[in-house]
Each structure stands twice: as structure tokens, then as C-alpha cells.
BATORKOL-55314 format. One record per residue (C-alpha): residue number from 1; x, z, y. Coordinates in steps of 0.05 Angstrom, whole numbers, padded with zeros to 5 digits. Layout:
<nodes>
{seq NUM | east X | up Z | north Y};
...
</nodes>
This chain:
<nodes>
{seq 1 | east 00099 | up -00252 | north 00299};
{seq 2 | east 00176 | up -00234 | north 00285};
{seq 3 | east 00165 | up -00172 | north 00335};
{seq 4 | east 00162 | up -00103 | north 00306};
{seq 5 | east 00158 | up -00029 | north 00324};
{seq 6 | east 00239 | up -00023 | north 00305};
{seq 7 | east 00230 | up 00051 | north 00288};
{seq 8 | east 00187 | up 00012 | north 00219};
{seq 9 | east 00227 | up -00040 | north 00212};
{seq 10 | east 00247 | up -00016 | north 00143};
{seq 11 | east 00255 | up -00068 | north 00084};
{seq 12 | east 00326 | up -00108 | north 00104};
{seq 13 | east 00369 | up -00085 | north 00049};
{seq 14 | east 00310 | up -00044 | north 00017};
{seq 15 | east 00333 | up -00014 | north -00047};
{seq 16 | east 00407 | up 00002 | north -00013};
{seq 17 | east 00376 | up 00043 | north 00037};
{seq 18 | east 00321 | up 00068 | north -00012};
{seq 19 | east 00381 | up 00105 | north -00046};
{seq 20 | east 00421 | up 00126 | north 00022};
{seq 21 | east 00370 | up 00165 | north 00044};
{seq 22 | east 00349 | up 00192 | north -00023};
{seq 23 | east 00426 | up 00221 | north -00016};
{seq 24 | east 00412 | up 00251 | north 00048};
{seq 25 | east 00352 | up 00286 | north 00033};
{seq 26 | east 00364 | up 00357 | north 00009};
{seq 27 | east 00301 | up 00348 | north -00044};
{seq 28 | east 00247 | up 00304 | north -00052};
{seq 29 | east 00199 | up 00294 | north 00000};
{seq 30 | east 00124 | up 00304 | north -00017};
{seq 31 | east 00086 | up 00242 | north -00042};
{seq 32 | east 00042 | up 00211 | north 00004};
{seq 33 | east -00030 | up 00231 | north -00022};
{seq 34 | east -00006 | up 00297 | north -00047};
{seq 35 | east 00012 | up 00323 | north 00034};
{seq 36 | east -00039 | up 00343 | north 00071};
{seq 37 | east -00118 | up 00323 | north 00064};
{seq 38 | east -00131 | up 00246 | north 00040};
{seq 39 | east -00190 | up 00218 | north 00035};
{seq 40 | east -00220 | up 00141 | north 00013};
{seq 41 | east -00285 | up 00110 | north 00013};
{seq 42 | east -00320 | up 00050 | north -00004};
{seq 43 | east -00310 | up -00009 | north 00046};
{seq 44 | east -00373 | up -00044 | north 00073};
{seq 45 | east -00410 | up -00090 | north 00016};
{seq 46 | east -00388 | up -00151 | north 00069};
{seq 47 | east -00317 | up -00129 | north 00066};
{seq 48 | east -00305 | up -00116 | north -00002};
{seq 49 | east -00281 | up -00173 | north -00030};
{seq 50 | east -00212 | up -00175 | north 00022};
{seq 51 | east -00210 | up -00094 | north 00035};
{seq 52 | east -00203 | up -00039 | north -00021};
{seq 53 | east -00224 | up 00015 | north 00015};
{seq 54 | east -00228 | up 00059 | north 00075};
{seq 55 | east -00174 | up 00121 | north 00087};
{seq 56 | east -00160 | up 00183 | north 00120};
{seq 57 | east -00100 | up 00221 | north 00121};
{seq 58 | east -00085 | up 00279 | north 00165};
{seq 59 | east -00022 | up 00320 | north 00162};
{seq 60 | east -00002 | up 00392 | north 00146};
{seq 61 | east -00010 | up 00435 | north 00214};
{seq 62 | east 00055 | up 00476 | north 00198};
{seq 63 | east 00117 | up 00425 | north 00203};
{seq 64 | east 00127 | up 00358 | north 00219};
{seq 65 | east 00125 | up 00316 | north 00149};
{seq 66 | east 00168 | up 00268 | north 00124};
{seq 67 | east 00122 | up 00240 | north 00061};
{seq 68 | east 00135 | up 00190 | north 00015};
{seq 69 | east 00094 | up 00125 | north 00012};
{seq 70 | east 00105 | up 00090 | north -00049};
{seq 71 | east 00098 | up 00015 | north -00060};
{seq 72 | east 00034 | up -00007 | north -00083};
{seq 73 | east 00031 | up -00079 | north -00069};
{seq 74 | east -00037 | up -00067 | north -00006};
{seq 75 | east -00024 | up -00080 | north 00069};
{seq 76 | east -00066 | up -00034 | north 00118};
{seq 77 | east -00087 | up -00039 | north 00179};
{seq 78 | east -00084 | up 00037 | north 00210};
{seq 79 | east -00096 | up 00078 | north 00269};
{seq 80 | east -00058 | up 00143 | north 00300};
{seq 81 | east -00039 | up 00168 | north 00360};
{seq 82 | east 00019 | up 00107 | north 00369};
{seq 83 | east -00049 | up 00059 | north 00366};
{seq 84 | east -00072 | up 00001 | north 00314};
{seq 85 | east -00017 | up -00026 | north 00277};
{seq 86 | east -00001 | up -00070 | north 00210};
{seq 87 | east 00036 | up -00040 | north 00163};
{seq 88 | east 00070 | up -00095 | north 00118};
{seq 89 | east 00077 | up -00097 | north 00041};
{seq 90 | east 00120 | up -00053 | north 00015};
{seq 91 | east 00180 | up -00070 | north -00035};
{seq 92 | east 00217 | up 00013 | north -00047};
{seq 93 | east 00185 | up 00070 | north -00022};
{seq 94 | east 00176 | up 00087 | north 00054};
{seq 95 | east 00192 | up 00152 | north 00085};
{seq 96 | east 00149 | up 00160 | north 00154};
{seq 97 | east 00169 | up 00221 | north 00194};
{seq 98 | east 00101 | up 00245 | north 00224};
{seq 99 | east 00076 | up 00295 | north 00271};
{seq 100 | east 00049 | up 00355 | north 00247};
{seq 101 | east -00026 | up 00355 | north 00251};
{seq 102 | east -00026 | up 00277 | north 00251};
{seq 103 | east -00088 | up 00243 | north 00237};
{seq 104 | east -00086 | up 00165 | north 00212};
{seq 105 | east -00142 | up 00129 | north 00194};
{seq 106 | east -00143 | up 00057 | north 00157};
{seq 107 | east -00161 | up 00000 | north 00124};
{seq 108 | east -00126 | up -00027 | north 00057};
{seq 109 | east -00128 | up -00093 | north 00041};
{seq 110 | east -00132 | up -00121 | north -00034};
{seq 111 | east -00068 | up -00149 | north -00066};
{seq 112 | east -00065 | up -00220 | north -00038};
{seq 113 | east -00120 | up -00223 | north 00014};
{seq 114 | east -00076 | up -00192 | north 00082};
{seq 115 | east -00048 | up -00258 | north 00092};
{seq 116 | east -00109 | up -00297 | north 00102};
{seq 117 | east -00149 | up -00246 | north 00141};
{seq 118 | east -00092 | up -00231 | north 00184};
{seq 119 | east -00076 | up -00308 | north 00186};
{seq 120 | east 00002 | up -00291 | north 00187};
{seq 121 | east 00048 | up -00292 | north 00122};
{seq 122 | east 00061 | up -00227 | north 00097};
{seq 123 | east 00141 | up -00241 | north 00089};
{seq 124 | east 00139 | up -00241 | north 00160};
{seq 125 | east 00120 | up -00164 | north 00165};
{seq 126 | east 00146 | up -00139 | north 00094};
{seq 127 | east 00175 | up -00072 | north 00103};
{seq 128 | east 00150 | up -00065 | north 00180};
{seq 129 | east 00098 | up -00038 | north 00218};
{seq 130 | east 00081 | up -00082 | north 00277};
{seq 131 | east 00033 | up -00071 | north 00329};
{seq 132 | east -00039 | up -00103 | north 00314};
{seq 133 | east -00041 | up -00131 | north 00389};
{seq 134 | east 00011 | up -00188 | north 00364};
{seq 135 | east -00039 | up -00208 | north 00317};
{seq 136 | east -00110 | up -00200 | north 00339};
{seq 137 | east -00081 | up -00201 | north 00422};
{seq 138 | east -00123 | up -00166 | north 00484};
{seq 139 | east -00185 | up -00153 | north 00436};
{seq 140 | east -00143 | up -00104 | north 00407};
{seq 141 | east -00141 | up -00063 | north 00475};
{seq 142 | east -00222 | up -00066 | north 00467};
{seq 143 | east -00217 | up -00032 | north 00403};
{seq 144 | east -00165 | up 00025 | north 00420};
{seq 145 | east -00210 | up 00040 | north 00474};
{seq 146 | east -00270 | up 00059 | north 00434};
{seq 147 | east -00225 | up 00082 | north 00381};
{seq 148 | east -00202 | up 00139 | north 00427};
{seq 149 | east -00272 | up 00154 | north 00460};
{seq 150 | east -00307 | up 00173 | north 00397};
{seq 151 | east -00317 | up 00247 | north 00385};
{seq 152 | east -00287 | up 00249 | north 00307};
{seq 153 | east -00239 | up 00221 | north 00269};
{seq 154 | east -00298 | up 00189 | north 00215};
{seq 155 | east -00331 | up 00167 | north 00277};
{seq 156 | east -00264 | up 00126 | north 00291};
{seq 157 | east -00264 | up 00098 | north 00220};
{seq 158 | east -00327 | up 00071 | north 00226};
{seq 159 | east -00306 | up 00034 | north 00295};
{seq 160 | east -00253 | up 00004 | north 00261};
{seq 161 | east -00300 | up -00020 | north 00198};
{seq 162 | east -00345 | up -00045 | north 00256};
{seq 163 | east -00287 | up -00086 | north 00286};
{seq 164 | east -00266 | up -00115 | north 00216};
{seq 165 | east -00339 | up -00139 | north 00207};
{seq 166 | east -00343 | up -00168 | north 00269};
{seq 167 | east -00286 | up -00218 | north 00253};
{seq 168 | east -00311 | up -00227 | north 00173};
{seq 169 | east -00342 | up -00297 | north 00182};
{seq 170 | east -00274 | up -00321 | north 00207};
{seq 171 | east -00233 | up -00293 | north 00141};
{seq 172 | east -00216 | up -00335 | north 00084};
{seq 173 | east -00204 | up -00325 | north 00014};
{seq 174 | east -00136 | up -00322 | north -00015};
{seq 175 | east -00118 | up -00381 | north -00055};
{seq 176 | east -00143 | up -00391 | north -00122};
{seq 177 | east -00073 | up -00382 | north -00163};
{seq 178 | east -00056 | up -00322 | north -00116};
{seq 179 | east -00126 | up -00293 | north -00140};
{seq 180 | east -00108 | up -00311 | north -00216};
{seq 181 | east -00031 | up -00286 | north -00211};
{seq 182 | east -00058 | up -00219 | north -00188};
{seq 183 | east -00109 | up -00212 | north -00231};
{seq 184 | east -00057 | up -00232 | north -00289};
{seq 185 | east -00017 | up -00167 | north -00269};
{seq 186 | east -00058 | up -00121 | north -00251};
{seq 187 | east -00074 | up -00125 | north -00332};
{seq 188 | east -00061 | up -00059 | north -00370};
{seq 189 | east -00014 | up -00089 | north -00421};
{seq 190 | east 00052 | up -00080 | north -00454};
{seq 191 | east 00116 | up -00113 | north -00412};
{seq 192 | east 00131 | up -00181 | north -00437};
{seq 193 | east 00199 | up -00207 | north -00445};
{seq 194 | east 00192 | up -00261 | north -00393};
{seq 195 | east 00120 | up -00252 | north -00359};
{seq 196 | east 00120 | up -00291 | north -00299};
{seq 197 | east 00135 | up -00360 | north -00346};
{seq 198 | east 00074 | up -00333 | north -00378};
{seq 199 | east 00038 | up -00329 | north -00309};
{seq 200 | east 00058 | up -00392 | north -00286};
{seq 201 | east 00036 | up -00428 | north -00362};
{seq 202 | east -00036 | up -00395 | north -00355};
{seq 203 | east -00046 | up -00409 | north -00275};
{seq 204 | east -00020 | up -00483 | north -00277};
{seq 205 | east 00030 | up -00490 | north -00230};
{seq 206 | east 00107 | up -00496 | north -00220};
{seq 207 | east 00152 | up -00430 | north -00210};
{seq 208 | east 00176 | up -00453 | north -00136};
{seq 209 | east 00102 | up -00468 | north -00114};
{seq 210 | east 00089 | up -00394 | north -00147};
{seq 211 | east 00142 | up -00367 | north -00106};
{seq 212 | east 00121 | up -00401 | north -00047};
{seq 213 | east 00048 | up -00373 | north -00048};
{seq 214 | east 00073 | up -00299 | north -00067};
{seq 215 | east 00120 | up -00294 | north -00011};
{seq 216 | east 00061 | up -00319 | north 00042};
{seq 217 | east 00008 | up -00277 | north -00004};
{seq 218 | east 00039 | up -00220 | north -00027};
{seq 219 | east 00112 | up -00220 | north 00019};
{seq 220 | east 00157 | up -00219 | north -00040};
{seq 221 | east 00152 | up -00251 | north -00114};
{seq 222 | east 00105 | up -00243 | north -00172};
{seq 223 | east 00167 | up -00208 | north -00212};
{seq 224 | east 00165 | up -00152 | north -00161};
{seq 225 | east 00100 | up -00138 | north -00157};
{seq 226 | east 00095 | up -00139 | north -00232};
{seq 227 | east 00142 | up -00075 | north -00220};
{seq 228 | east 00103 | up -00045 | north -00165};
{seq 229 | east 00040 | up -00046 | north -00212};
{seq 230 | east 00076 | up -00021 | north -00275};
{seq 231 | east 00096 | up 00042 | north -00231};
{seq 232 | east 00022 | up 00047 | north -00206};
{seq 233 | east 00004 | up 00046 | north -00270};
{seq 234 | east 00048 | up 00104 | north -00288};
{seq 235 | east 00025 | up 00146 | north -00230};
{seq 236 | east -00054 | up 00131 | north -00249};
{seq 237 | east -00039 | up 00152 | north -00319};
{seq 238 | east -00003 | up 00221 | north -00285};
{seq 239 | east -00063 | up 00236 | north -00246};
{seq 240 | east -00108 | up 00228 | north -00312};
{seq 241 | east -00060 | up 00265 | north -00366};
{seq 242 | east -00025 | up 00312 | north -00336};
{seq 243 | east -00008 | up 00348 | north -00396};
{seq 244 | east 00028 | up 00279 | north -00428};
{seq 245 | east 00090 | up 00261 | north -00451};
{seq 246 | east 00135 | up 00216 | north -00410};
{seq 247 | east 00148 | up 00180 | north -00467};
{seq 248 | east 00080 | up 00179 | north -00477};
{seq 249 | east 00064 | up 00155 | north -00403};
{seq 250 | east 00121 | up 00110 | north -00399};
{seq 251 | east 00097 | up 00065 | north -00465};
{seq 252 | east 00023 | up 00063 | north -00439};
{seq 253 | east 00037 | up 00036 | north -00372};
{seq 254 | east 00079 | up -00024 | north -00398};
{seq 255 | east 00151 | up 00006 | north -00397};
{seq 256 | east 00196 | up -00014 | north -00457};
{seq 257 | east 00220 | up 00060 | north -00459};
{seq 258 | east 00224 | up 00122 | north -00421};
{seq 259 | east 00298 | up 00100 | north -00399};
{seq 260 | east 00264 | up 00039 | north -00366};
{seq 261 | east 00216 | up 00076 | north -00336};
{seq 262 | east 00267 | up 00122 | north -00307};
{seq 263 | east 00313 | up 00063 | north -00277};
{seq 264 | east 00247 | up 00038 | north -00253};
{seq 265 | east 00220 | up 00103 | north -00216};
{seq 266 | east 00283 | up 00118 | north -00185};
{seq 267 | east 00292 | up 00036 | north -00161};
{seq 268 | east 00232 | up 00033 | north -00127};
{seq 269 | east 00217 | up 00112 | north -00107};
{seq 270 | east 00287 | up 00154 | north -00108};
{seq 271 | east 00246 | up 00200 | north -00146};
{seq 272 | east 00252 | up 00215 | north -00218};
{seq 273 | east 00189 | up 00203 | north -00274};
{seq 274 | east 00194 | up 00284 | north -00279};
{seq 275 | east 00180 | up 00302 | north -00204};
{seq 276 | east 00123 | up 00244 | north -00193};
{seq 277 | east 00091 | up 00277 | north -00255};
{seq 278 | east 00096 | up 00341 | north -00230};
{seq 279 | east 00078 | up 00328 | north -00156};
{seq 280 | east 00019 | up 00286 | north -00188};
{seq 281 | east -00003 | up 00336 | north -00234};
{seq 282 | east -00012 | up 00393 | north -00174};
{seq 283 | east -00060 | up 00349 | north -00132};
{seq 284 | east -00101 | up 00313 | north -00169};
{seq 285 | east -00167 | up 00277 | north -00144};
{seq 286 | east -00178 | up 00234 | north -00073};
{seq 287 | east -00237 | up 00265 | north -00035};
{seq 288 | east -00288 | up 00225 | north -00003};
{seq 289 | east -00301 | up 00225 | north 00077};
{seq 290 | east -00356 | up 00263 | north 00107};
{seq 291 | east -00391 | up 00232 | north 00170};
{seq 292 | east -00369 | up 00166 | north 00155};
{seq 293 | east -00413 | up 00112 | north 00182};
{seq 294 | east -00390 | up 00041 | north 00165};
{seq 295 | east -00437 | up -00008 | north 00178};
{seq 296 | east -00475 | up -00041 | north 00235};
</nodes>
């Protein structure tokens, strides 16, 4: 499982090469959902409870595009021209170079529930993208195979969906205080000086057995995810009230100050608050996807 496409392998020293290539860059790349045409949908009713929903993303047809994907604490399992693939938690922001006209389809996981689908522990492929034949083995050749024969690229979602229901009975739930931690931070709620003693007081168990379980859950601890969600937070609040303050923003999604939520935006993103508002504010609204048939 410790073989990945190199090209991914992205999250040894994370936040020092977050801000190398932010100095490279002659401006800021476009956010992930603002480039192109993304859609989501709905998963299947029997796959709701590990996946969060269906995607499609396909690229400008002018330029190859180097987007930004910012950390939002999901796993996917996706589809493109390079084949079916894993792509790992994230801990900083990603910055895929991509074809122009590219097409990927995928699957996101819920917070937590990658591991035990996938049956692998997630700090194994944080920061990577590894080929989904190392995992699920030959089937996966089955899969491409239809994958590429059908005529559209909704018609290839829904063979993917098929393949993820055929293996259902055979996924198990994340653990119980895995379940709880997320839950306890995916809370709307002001930061608290020390929130993961907090977490650990309300789920019943010991900081190193909390660490243990995040690392295999989530592929890194409950302290950075806490951050990933504050962020997401800030970015949901963007795409609703465009018009707001930062300071405004900043407050509501759990940020002591709009100094915090600066340090915090350019840690995990290279971008400032400023230009995620303003990329935010431009395209606002996910789509749905047209054709899209996901069950049996």
C-alpha cells in the first residue's frame, strides 16, 4: 500500500512546499470548483452513510489548468483519463496540473469513513494519489473497462456508483469515537482555547488512543482537521454572503480574529482571505448532473 503515482505524492513536508510553490507562482491559481464546470449529486440511499456525494469536474478547453484543491478533510475515489485512483486526505492545498478539456469523475467519501471502506489507513496515502488497483487489485481492470466503453461521462459515474454498491455489504462503519470526534467538529461554534481536551472529555477516551484512531481515520490529528473545517467554514460562509465583511466572516466561522484567519488561509491555502472571497464570490452555486443514473 506504500506505492504511489510519484507525480501525487505531495504531503512530505506539506506546509514548506505549500509556500515554495505559492512563491513560484506568478498569481494565484483558480480554486478548484470555481475552474471549469463542477457538478455534485446525491450518492445512492445504500451509500450514503460512507459517501457524501457524487462529482464531476471537467476543465476549461482553452489552456491546460493548474487549480487549486483545498483541504477539506474527504478522500475520493476518481476517474480520468490516467484511470481509477485514491486520492488521500489532504493536509495544505494541492495544486494538480491538468489537461485542458479534462474530464474527472468521483466519489467523496465522508470525514472518517475512507479508511474502513477502503480497508487501508488513510496515513498511509495522505497527500498522494495512488492507483485504485493496489487496493481493490484485478477487479479494478473490470471496472476501467466499462468505465471507458460507456458513451458519456454521467453514464461513467453511474458505473462507478454501480461498482461501489456492489462491494457495500463488505464496508464497515467507522468507529464510534471517530464518528463522535467528527461530529464534535464539524459544529458551527466559536474556537475554544484548547478544543481537542474538550473532545477527548466528551468522547471518553485518552489523547494517544485519539491520535491513534485520527491518523488511521482521518490521516492526520483531530487538531488539524479542526483547522481544515474552520477554513471550510469560512469558504461556505463566502459562497452565502458575498457582500460580508472579513471580519465579519472570520468571527462566524470560529476564527479569534481576522489576523487568525489570515495566518490560517495562507497556512493551509497560500491564498489570502481577500482572493478566496473574491474567487468565491464570482462562482457561486454547484450544479447538479444531468443523465446521471446511479442505481441498480
Amino acid at each position: 500500500m506504500g506505492t504511489s503515482c510519484p507525480a501525487y505524492d505531495k504531503d512530505a513536508d506539506a506546509p514548506e512546499r505549500l509556500q515554495q510553490e505559492a512563491r513560484q507562482r506568478p498569481g494565484p491559481p483558480a480554486l478548484a470548483q470555481t475552474s471549469g464546470v463542477y457538478r455534485e449529486q446525491s450518492p445512492p440511499a445504500a451509500l450514503a452513510s460512507h459517501f457524501k456525494c457524487l462529482w464531476l469536474h471537467r476543465m476549461p478547453d482553452s489552456t491546460p489548468s493548474t487549480i487549486a484543491v483545498v483541504p477539506d478533510g474527504c478522500s475520493d475515489i476518481i476517474w480520468s483519463s490516467n484511470g481509477l485512483a485514491i486520492v488521500g486526505p489532504d493536509r495544505v492545498a494541492a495544486f494538480p496540473k491538468l489537461t485542458a478539456g479534462e474530464t474527472i469523475i468521483g466519489a467523496r467519501f465522508r470525514i472518517g469513513a475512507a479508511a474502513s471502506w477502503l480497508r487501508t489507513p488513510l496515513r498511509e496515502i495522505t497527500g498522494q494519489t495512488v492507483p485504485l488497483h493496489l487496493v481493490w487489485g484485478p477487479a479494478t481492470n473490470e471496472i476501467e473497462a466499462r468505465m471507458r466503453e460507456a458513451a458519456s461521462m454521467p453514464e461513467r459515474l453511474g458505473v462507478l456508483a454501480a461498482a461501489l454498491l456492489g462491494r457495500q455489504s463488505a464496508a464497515e462503519p467507522p468507529p464510534p469515537n471517530i464518528a463522535a470526534c467528527v461530529a464534535h467538529l464539524q459544529v458551527d461554534r466559536l474556537i475554544l482555547d484548547d478544543p481537542i481536551r474538550t473532545l477527548v472529555r466528551e468522547i471518553g477516551t485518552s489523547e494517544r488512543t485519539l491520535r491513534r484512531l485520527c491518523h488511521e481515520h482521518l490521516g492526520y490529528g483531530a487538531k488539524t482537521l479542526d483547522r481544515i473545517l474552520r477554513l471550510q467554514r469560512f469558504m461556505t460562509a463566502c459562497r452565502s454572503r458575498p457582500g460580508d465583511t472579513l471580519a465579519n466572516l472570520a468571527v462566524d466561522a470560529g476564527y479569534a480574529d481576522q489576523a487568525h484567519l489570515a495566518r490560517e488561509a495562507r497556512g493551509l491555502t497560500s491564498f489570502t482571505p481577500r482572493e478566496i472571497q473574491r474567487q468565491l464570490a464570482a462562482r457561486f452555486g454547484i450544479g447538479r448532473i444531468e443523465g446521471c443514473r446511479t442505481t441498480p
